[in-house]
C-alpha positions as MATLAB code, in Angstrom:
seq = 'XXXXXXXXXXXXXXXXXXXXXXXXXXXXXXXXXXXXXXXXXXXXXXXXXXXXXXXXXXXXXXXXXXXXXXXXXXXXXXXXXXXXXXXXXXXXXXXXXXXXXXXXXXXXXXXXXXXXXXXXXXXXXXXXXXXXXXXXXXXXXXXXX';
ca = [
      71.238   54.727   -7.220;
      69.353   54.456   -3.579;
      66.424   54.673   -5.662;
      66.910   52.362   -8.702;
      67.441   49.417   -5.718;
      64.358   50.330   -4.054;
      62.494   50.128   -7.453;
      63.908   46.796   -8.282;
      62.951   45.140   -4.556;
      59.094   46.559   -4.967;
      58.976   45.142   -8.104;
      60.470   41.533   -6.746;
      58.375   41.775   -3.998;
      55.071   42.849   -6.133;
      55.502   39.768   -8.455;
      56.179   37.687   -5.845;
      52.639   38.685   -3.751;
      50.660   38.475   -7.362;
      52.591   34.628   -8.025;
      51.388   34.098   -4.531;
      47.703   35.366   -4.955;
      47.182   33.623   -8.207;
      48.137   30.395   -6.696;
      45.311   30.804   -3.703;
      43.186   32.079   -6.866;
      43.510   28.530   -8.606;
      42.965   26.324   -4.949;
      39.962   28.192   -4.155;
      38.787   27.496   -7.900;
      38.739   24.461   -6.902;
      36.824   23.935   -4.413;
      33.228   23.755   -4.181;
      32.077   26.679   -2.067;
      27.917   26.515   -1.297;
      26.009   28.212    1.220;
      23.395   26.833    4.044;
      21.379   27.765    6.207;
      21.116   27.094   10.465;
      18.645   24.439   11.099;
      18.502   22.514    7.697;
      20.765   19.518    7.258;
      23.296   20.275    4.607;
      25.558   18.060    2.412;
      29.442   18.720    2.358;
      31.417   16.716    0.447;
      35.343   15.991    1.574;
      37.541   19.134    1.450;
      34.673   21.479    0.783;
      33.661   24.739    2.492;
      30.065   25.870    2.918;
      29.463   29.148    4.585;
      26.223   30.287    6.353;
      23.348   32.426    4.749;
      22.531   33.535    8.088;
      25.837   34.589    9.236;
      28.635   34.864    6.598;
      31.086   34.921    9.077;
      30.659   31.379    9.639;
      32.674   28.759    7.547;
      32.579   25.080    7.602;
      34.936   22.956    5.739;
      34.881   18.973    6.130;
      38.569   18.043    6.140;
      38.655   14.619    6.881;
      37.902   11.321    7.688;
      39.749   10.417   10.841;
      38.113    6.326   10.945;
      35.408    4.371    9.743;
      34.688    1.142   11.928;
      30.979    1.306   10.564;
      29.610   -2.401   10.053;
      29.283   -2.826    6.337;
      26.185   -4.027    4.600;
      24.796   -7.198    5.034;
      27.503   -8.046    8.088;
      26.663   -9.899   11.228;
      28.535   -7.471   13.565;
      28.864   -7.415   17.215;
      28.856   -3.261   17.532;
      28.184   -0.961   14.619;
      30.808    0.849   14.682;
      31.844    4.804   14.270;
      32.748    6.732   11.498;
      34.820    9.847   13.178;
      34.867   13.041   10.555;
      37.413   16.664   11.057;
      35.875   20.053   10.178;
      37.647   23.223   10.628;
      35.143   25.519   11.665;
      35.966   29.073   11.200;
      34.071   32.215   12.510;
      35.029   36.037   12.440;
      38.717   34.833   11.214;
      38.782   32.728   14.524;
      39.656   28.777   13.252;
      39.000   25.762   15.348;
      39.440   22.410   14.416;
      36.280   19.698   15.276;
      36.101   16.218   15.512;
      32.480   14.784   15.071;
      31.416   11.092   15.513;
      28.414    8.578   13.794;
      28.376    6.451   16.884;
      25.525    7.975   19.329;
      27.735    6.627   22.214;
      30.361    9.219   21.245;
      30.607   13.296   20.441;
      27.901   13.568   18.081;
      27.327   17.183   18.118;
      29.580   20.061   19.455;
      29.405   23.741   20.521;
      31.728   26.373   19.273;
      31.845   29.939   18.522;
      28.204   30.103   19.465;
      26.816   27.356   17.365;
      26.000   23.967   17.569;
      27.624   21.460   14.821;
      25.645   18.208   14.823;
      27.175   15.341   12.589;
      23.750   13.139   10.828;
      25.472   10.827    8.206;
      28.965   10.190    6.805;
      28.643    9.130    3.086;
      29.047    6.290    1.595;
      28.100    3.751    4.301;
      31.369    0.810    3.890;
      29.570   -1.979    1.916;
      27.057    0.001   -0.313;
      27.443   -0.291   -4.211;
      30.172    1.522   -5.118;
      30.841    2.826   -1.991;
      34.436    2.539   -2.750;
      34.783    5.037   -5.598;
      31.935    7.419   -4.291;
      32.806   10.433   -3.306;
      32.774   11.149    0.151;
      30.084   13.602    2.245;
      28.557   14.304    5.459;
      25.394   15.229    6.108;
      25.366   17.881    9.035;
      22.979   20.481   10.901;
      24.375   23.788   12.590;
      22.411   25.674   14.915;
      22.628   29.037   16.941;
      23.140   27.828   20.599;
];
């Protein structure tokens, strides 16, 4: 009877790790997962992971857009602005989050785990056509320190 119990909880817990794993299955099906290399600026658009060709330990993933003060377009303003962006950057299963800015003023660039994460362009700029239904990217260079 000992036995029959034991059977019954491997087989809960069994279905209950494969429900799990098919629901990480479908997220990561999602997203758009490319590759890049150290030194060339790469593309990443929001919520999308790009891992290194040159170490594949190394994962970036922009997360967010924290603000966006940029001047718009075609405005008269006084300061242009900042556009501040969140990666998590993860390396040999260590995760750290990163905030980078567009403002030179501010943290454009940022060391961690050994490389250098250098923030070039958030995309769209506020006031381009159709910058309000664009998708949004950052352009970005990572180097080895």
């Amino acid at each position: 009877m000992k036995r029959k119990g034991t059977f019954i909880f491997a087989a809960f817990l069994a279905s209950g790790i494969l429900a799990g794993c098919s629901n990480v299955k479908n997220t990561v099906e999602d997203m758009d997962i490319s590759s890049f290399n150290l030194g060339d600026t790469t593309s990443i658009g929001l919520n999308n992971i790009i891992i290194c060709n040159d170490d594949v330990k190394l994962f970036v993933q922009f997360d967010t857009i924290v603000s966006d003060s940029r001047c718009p377009v075609d405005a008269n303003c006084i300061w242009a602005g900042n556009a501040e962006v969140g990666f998590s950057i993860t390396h040999k299963k260590e995760l750290e989050g990163v905030n980078l800015n567009t403002n030179p003023d501010t943290e454009t660039k940022k060391s961690v785990f050994g490389f250098t994460f250098q923030l070039l362009n958030v995309n769209p700029y506020p006031g381009s056509k159709g910058a309000d239904t664009a998708p949004k990217s950052v352009d970005i260079v990572v180097t080895k320190d």
